[in-house]
N, C-alpha and C positions, 0 to 999 in steps of 0.2 A: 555462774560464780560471780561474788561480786567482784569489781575492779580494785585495785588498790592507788589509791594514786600518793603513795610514798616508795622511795627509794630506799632500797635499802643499800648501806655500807658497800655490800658486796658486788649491788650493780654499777654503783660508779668505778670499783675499785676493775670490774669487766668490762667497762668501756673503753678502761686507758689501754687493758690487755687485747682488746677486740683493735682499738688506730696498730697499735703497733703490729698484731698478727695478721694486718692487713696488707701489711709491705711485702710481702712472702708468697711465694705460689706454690703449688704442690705441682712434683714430677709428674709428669703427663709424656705418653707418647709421641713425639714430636715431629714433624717433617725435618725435608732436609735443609731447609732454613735456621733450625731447631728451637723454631718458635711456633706453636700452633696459632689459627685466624682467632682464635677464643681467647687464646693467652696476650694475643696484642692488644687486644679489645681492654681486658681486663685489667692489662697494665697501664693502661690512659686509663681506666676509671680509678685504680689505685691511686696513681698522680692525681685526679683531679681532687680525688675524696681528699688526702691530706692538704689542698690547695681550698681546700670550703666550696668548689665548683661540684657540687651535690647536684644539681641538674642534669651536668655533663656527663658526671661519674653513673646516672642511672642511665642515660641515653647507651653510653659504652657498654654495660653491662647487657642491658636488652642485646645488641648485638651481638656480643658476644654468646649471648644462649641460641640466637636467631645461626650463629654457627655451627655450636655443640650444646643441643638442649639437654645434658650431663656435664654442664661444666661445675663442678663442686665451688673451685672458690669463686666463681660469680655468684652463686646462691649465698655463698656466705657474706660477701660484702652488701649484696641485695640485704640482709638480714639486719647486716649494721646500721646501713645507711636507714631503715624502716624503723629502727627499735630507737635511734638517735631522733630520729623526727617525730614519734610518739613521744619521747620522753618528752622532748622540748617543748612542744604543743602542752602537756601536762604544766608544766612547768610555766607556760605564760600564763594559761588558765588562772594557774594560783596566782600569781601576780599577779594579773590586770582586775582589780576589783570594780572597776567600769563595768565590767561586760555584764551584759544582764542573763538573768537565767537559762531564758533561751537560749542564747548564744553561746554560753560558756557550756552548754548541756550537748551544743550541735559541737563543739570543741572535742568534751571529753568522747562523744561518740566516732569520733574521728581519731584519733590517739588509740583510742580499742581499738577501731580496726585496723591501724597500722600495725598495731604491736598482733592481733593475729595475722596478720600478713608478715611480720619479720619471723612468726615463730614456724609458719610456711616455707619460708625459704630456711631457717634452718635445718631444718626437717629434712627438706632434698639434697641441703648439702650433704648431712648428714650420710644420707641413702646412697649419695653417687662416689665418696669420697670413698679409696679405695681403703683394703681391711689394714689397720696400719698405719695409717695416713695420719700426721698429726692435726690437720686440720678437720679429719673427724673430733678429735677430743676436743675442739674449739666449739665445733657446732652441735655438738651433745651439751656442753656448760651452757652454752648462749640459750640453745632452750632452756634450761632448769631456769634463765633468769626469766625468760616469757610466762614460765607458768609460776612463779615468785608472784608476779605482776598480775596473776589470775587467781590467787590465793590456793592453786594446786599445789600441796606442798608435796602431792605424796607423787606427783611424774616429777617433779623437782628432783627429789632423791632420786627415784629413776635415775633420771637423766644428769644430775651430778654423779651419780655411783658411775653408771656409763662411763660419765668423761673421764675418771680416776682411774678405770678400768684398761683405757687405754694408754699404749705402751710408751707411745713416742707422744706424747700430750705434755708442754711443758709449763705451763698455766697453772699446776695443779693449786697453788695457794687460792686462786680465783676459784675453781670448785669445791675445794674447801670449805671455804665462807658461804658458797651457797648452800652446799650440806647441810653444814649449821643453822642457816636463817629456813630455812625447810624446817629441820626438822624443830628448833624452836617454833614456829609456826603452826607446826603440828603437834604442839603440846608436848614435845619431849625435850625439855630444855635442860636439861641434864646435858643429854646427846650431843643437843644443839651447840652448849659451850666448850664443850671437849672439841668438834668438829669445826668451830669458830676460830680454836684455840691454835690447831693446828694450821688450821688457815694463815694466823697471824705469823705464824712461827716459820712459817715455809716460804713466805713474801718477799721480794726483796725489799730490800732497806729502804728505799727511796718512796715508796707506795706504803710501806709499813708507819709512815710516819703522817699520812693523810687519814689513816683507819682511828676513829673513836676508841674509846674503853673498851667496848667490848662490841667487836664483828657481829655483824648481823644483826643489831638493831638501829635506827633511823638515825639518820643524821639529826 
C-alpha cells in the first residue's frame, strides 16, 4: 500500500484525545499495595510522556511489559509515543528541503516503520484490554488512524466501527471522523460526510474549534 504522508483532520484531532487518555489506567488486579510492578512502571512513563522525557517514558514502559507482558495500557502508550515519532519525522521531512533524496527517502522509510510498529502495539493492546475496557475503544480508533496512514480504508472502518461499538469508549467524536475520512477515501463520500458530520457534532467545543470546514480532509 502506498504511504500517505498527509494528516488528516481527524488524526491531529486523536492525538490531543490519545495525551489526554494517556493520564488514566485501567482496573487491573492489584496487590496488597494496590498498585501492581506494571502499573508503577507505567505511571512514570505517563509522567515522563506528558514532561517530553520520551526516552524515559519508553525505557519505563519496556519494564513495565518485562513485568506483565499483557499489560494493555503500556501497549497503548507504546503506540502513542511510536505514531507521535512517525508523524514528526514525516513532518521534518517536508520541512527540511536540504535533505537530499537519499536521506529524506532513508527518513520516510523510518516513519513507516514506526507507524507499523505503533499499529503493533495497538493491536495487543487492543487483544489484552479486557471485554469492556474503555481503553479498548481507544486502541481499536488509534488503529483505524494507522491504517488511514496506509491508505487501508476498509480495516479503518473495521476498526473505527469496533471503536463505536464499544460501550464505555468516550472519544467517540475521534472515531467518527475517522469513519468518515475512511470511508471518503473509499469513494463513499456521501457516507463520509454524514459520519464526518457527526463527528463534528459529538466533539467538544474546545477541539471543535481547531477542526476545518469539513472533517476529514487535509489540513
Amino acid at each position: 500500500m502506498t504511504p500517505r504522508w498527509r494528516a488528516p483532520a481527524a488524526v491531529v484531532l486523536l492525538t490531543a484525545s490519545l495525551l489526554g487518555a494517556c493520564a488514566g489506567r485501567t482496573k487491573t488486579k492489584e496487590p496488597s499495595d494496590g498498585v501492581s510492578a506494571a502499573d508503577k512502571h507505567y505511571d512514570v512513563a505517563v509522567a515522563s510522556f506528558h514532561n517530553g522525557m520520551f526516552e524515559d517514558a519508553k525505557l519505563q514502559l519496556e519494564r513495565a511489559l518485562a513485568v506483565d507482558p499483557k499489560h494493555a495500557d503500556s501497549y497503548y502508550l507504546r503506540g502513542v509515543l511510536l505514531l507521535n515519532e512517525g508523524k514528526s519525522m514525516i513532518e521534518a521531512v517536508e520541512s527540511q528541503q536540504c535533505l537530499e533524496d537519499e536521506a529524506a527517502n532513508q527518513q520516510r522509510s523510518r516513519a513507516q516503520e514506526l507507524h507499523r510498529r505503533a499499529g503493533e502495539a495497538f493491536q495487543a493492546a487492543a487483544d489484552y484490554y479486557e471485554a469492556g475496557a474503555a481503553g479498548r475503544g481507544r486502541a481499536l480508533n488509534s488503529l483505524s488512524v494507522v491504517d488511514l496512514h496506509f491508505d487501508a480504508s476498509d480495516k479503518a472502518i473495521t476498526h473505527a466501527r469496533a471503536a463505536l461499538g464499544e460501550k464505555f469508549y468516550a472519544d467517540r467524536y475521534s472515531a467518527l471522523s475517522n469513519l468518515g475520512w475512511a470511508y471518503y477515501e473509499a469513494g463513499r463520500s456521501r457516507v463520509g460526510d454524514r459520519r464526518a458530520a457527526a463527528g463534528r457534532a459529538a466533539q467538544p467545543r474546545l477541539l471543535r474549534r481547531s477542526l476545518p470546514a469539513r472533517t476529514g480532509l487535509p489540513r
